[in-house]
N, C-alpha and C positions, 0 to 999 in steps of 0.2 A: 288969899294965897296967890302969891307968884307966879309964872310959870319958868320952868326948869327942866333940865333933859340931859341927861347921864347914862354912860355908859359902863356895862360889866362886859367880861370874859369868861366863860364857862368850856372850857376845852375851844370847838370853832364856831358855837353860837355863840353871837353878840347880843347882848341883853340891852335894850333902849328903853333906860326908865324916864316915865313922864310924870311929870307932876305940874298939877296946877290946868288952865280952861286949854280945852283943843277946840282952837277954829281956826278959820284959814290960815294967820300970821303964823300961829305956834306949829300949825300942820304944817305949813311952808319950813318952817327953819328945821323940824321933824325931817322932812322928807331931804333937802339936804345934806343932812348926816345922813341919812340912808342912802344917797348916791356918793358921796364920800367911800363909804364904808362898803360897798361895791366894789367901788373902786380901786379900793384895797383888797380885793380879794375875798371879802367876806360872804357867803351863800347861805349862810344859816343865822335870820335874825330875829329876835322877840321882842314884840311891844309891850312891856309892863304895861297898864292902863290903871293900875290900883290906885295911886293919888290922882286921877283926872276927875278934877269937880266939876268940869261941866265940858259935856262934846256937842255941837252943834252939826245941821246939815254940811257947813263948809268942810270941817273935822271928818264926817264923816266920807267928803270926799275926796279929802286929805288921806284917809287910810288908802280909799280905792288907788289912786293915783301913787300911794308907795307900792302897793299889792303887784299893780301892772309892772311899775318901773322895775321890783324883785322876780315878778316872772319873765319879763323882757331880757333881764341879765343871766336866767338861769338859776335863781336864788330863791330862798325860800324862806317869807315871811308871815310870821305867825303871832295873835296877842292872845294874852291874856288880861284877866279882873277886868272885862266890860263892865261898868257899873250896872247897875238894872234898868236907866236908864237909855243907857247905850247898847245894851243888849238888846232891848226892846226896838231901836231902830234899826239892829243889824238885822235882825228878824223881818219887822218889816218889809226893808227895802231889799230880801232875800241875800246881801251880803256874808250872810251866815254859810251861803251855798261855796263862796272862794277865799274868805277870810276865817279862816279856822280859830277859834275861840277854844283858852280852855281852862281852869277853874285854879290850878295853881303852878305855878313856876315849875317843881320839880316834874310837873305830869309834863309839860311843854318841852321842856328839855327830853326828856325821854323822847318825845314824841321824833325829835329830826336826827336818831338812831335807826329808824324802822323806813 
């Protein structure tokens, strides 16, 4: 499978669906759209993670590195569908403590109402 990375609108969350391996290169072009879309304006964004087959340590510090650059701007970013394996490293490497995780879409959205 590819990699790919699309965007929805949901009132002022932006939704960034990924699909296909996250590591560095894919994280990199990731995280460009997420400074783009800053850029614009945007302070409420979600990482789908539901098609990522595979996330690596680089990936992983790919997420950190959007997390900083959305709290640097004042914004606020949030995924969902860690696979079990990427959940198990967010766990790990206590990621879970600033990367907010959460099991499906409509509970996410909800969530940067509150």
């Amino acid at each position: 499978m590819g990699f790919s990375v699309g965007t929805r609108q949901f009132g002022d969350v932006t939704v960034i669906d990924v699909q296909g391996r996250f590591t560095l290169t894919e994280g990199e072009a990731i995280h460009d759209l997420l400074v783009d879309l800053l850029r614009d304006g945007r302070k409420k964004v979600l990482l789908n993670l539901r098609a990522v087959s595979y996330l690596d340590s680089s990936g992983i510090g790919q997420l950190v590195r959007g997390f900083c650059t959305a709290n640097k701007s004042g914004a606020e970013l949030k995924a969902i569908d860690l696979s079990p394996r990427a959940e198990e490293v967010v766990q790990l490497t206590n990621l879970h403590t600033i990367l907010t995780d959460f099991p499906d879409e409509q509970e996410a959205l909800r969530s940067f109402l509150y």
